[in-house]
N, C-alpha and C positions, 0 to 999 in steps of 0.2 A: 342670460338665463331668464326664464319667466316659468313661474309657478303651474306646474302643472301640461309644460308643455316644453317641447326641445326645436327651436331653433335653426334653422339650416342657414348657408352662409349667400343663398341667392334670392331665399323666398320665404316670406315669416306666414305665410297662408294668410288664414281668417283672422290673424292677432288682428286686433283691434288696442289704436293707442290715445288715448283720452289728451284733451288739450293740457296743456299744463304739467304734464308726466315729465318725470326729473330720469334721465339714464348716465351711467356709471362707467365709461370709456375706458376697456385696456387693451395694451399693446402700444403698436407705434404707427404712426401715418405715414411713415416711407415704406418704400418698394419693399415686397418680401426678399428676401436673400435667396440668392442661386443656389440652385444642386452643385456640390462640388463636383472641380472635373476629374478627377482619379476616387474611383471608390472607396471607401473607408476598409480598410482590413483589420480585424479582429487579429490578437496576438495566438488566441484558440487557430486562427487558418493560416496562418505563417508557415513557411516551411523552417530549417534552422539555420539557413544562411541569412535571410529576412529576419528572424527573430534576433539573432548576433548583429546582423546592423543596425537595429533601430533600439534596442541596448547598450550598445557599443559596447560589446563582448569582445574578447582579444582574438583572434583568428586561430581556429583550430589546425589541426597537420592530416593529410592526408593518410591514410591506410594504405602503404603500396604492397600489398599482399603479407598478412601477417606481421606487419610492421607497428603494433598496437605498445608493443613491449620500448620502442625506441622512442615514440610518442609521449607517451606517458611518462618515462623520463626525463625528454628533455621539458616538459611542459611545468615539472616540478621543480625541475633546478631553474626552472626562469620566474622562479619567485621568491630567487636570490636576489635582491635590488643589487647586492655590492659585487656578488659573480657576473651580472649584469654588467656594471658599471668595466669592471676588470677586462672582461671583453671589448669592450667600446674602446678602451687602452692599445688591446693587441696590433700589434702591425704585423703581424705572419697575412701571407694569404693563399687560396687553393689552389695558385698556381704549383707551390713547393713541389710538388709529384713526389721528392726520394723524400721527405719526411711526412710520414702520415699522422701522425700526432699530431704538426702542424696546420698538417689540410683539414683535420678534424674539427682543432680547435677556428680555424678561419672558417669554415664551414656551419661552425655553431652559432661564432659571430653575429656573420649574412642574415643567419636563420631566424636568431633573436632579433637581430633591427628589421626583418622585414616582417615581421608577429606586432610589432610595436605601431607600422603604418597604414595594417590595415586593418579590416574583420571578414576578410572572405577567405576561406581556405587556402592553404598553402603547401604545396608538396613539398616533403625535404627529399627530393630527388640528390641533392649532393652530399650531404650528409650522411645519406643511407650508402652513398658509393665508396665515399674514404672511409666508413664504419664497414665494409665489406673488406675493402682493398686491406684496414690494419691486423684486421679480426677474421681471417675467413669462417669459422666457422658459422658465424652468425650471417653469411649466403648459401648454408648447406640447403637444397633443394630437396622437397619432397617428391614421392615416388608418382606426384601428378605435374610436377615438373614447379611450382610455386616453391615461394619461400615458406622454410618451414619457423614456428613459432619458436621464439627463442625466452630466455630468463630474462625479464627485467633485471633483476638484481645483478646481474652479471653486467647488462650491457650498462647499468649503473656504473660497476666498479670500476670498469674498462673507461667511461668516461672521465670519471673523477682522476685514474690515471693519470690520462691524458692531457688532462688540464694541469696536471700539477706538476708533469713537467713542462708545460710551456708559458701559463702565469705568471712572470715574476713576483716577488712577494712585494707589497704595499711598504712603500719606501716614507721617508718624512716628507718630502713634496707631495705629495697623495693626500687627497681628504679624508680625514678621520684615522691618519697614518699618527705610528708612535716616531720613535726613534729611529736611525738610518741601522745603528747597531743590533737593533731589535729584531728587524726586519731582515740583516745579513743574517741573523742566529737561525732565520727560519729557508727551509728549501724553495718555497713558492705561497703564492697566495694560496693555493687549497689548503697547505698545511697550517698559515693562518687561519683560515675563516672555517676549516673542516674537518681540521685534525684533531684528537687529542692526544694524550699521553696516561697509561696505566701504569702504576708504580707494583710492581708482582714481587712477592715473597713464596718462592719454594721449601718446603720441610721434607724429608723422608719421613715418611711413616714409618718404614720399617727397620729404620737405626736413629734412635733419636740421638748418639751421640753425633751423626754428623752435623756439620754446620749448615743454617739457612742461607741459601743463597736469592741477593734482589738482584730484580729486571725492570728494565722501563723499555716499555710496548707502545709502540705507537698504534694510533686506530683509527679509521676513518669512518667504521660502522662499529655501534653496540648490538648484540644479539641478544632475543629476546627467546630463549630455546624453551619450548613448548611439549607442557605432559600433565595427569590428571590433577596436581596440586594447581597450575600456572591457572589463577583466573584472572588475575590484571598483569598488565605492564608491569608496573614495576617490580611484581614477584617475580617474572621469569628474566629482569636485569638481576635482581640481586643473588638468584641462585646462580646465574654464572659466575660472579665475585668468588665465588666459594667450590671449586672444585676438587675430586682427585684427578689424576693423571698420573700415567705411566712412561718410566724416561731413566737411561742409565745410570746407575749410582756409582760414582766415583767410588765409594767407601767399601760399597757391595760386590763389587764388579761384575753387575750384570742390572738388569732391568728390577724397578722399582717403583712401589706407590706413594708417590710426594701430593702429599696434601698443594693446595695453589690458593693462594688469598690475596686477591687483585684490589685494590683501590683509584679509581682516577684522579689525578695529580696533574692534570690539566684537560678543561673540559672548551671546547673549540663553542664559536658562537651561532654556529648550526650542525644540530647536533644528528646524524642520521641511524635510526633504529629500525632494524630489520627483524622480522619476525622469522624464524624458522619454521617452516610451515610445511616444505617441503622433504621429502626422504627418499632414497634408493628402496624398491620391491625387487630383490631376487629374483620372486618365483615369476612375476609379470616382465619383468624387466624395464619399470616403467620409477617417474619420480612422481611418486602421490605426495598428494597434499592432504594437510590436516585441517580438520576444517572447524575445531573446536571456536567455541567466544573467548575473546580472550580483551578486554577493556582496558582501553587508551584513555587517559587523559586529555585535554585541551590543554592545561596549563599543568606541565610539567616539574618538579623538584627534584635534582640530583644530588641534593645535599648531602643525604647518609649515603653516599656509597662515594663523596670523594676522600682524598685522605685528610688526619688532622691540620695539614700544616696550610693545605688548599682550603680549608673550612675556614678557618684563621681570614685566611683574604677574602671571603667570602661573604663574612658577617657584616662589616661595614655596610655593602651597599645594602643589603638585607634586611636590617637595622632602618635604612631610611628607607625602603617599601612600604613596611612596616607602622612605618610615622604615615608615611603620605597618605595608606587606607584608612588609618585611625581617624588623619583630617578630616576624610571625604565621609566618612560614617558619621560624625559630629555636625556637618554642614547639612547633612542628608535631615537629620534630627531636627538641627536648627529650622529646617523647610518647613518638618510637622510642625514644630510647634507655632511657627507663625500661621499655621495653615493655608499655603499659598498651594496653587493650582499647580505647580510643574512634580514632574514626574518626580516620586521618593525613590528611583533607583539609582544608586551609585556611580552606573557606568553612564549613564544618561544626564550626570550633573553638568551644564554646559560651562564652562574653565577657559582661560587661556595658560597654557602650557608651555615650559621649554623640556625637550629632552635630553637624557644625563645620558653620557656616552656608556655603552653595553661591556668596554672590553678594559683590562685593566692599562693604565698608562703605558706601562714597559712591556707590553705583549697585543699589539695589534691582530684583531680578530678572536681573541678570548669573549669567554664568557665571566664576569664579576659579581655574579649574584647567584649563578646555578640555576635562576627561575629560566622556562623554555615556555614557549607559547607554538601551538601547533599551527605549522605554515601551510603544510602538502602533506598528501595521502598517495600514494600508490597503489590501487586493488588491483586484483586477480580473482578471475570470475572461471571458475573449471575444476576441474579435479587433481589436473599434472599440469609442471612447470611448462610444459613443452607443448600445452594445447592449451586453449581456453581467449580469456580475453582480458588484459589490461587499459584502466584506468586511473588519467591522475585529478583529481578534487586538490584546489590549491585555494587557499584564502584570498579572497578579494581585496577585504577590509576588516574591520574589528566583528561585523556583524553578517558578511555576505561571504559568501563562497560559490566557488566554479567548479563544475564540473568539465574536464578535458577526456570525450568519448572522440579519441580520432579528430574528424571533424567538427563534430556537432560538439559544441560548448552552449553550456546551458545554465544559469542559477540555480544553488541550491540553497538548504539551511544547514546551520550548524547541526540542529537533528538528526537532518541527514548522514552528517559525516560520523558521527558514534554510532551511527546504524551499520557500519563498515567491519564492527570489531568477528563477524565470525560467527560461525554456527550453525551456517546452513548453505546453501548453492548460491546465495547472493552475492555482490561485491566484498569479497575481503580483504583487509589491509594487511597487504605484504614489505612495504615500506615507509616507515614514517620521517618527515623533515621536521624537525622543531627549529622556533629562530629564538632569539634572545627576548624577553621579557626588558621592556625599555621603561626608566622612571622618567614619570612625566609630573614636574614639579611645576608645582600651580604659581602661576607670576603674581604678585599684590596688584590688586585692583587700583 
């Protein structure tokens, strides 16, 4: 630099430089460095196969015509680590032919280990053909000769099926297995990891001398039924707790209105809540959807809606969450007051942890606390179940989430995903996965 004039790097013109003048050297006396030999690409000019590798995003699934609905399914339930794990166990494979349940489940298998080794799209070409071959309807062709759009929810339940008859249930040699007897008590792993149990109490209304009769319901979805009061989640769980219903009365001899007052009396340690969203139109003859808001939670409590005796088991670990935040609110404290520089947010306090197992001793795959942390999202983007577009948003990590659009997988924010709850033509959540809320007990230093 020199006062009043600018410098070029081959020719200082008329400078004039006095004997004795002191100069100020930066930089370096070796060679300039080379132009790289591959251009630099900006994350703005990636297409989204290039952006998923250089992320290392997990490999999205192929669209093979309206197949958005089978996508998005299995993309959610592969953020089961332990359905995961269970499959990696199976030894069925697509050879079977006479059993499809089998081909299915070895076909999910393949799907998930080969999602796991790469990040470049993957057709589930065999999967979509033993999901044809067990289910035809879900190959009904439209009148342009393509596959017509099918219910996620359905091709959910059809899966879940299928797994739970060919899963064995998580024995004592098994990691994180209870007892061998616990495990016989149960029909397979899904009923483990995905089932619960509703304890139901029927009354007649209209003879109260007859006697109340109980039921225990098994369930593999809570339904979250949707109308002008429902403005969060868990109002429209608890008003199904509480229904009437119509159904023959012993006493009457003929059809009857029995009050229904349901409790869960076993709550599985992923917990799947489907919103009803959709309805039969008559005069259209079509299934519309509702498209009201309706507000999810991240961090779920099923506390008041299981029974007293399930509540009872449930306080213990509850009880020590409970301790654990109070710790971490005190230490947060202790930070300000010494006024040191690291972040005063709770979930950003850096710890070394062990974690306390989720399920109770004698019931492998339970839930022991009732708390749920929301894993995966299933939207639906249209008006009817039977057209439009499915995606699944699955959690990363405590603070990251994915988006699963078919192929293209993308990062998103947790913002994102409560921008899901409804209201308008945008992404809405038609299926929710919760996983188990895990304590994580800080080691001494």
């Amino acid at each position: 630099m020199l006062k009043g004039a600018v410098l070029k790097d081959d020719d200082w013109e008329e400078v004039r430089i006095k004997n004795g003048a002191k100069f100020l050297m930066m930089g370096s006396a070796d060679a300039l460095p080379s132009a790289p030999l591959e251009k630099p690409k900006f994350v703005e000019d990636m297409t989204e196969t290039q952006l998923a590798s250089a992320l290392s995003l997990p490999a999205g699934l192929t669209n093979l015509g309206n197949t958005c609905y089978m996508n998005a399914t299995v993309q959610c339930l592969r953020a089961v680590p332990e359905l995961r794990d269970a499959l990696k166990r199976y030894q069925g494979t697509t050879i079977d032919t006479g059993n499809p349940s089998a081909s299915i489940t070895a076909a999910m298998k393949d799907l998930f280990d080969a999602v796991q080794k790469t990040s470049q799209e993957l057709p589930p070409i065999v999967l979509l053909h033993f999901l044809h071959q067990a289910f035809p309807r879900f190959a009904e062709k439209s009148e342009h000769g393509g596959f017509q759009q099918q219910d996620a929810n359905e091709c959910w339940t059809e899966l879940m099926r299928v797994l739970q008859q060919q899963l064995p249930a998580i024995t004592a040699g098994d990691a994180g297995a209870a007892t061998g007897a616990e495990a016989a008590s149960n029909l397979s792993f899904m009923d483990q990891y995905f089932s619960g149990k509703l304890s139901c109490t029927m009354k007649c209304v209209e003879n109260e001398e007859e006697e109340p009769s109980s039921t225990t319901e098994p369930f593999f979805q809570l339904s979250c039924f949707i109308n002008q009061d429902v403005k969060y989640l868990h109002t429209g769980l608890k008003s199904r707790m509480e229904e009437n219903v119509t159904k023959n009365s012993p006493s009457l001899g003929r059809d009857a209105v029995y009050s229904k007052k349901s409790q869960i009396s076993r709550i599985p340690a992923y917990l799947t809540i489907q919103f009803v969203r959709f309805f039969f139109k008559e005069k259209s003859a079509i299934s519309a959807k509702m498209l009201k808001d309706v507000k999810f939670p991240v961090m779920l409590d099923v506390f008041d809606l299981c029974t007293p005796e399930l509540q009872q088991r449930l306080i213990p670990l509850r009880t020590r969450f409970k301790e654990q935040e109070d710790k971490l609110v005190e230490k947060v404290a202790e930070e300000k007051e010494k006024g040191t520089e690291k972040s005063m947010d709770v979930d950003h306090v850096v710890r070394t942890t062990r974690k306390e197992p989720f399920s109770f001793e004698d019931d492998a795959g339970s839930n022991n606390s009732g708390y749920y942390e929301l894993q995966a999202v299933l939207t639906h983007k249209g008006r009817s179940s039977s057209s439009g577009h499915y995606v699944a948003w699955v959690r990363k990590n405590k603070t990251e989430w994915l988006m699963f659009d078919d192929e293209n997988v993308s990062p998103v924010t947790e913002e994102d995903i409560l921008k899901l709850s409804g209201g308008g033509d945008w992404h809405t959540a038609y299926v929710l996965l919760y996983a188990p809320r895990v304590l994580e007990i800080e080691e001494p230093e």
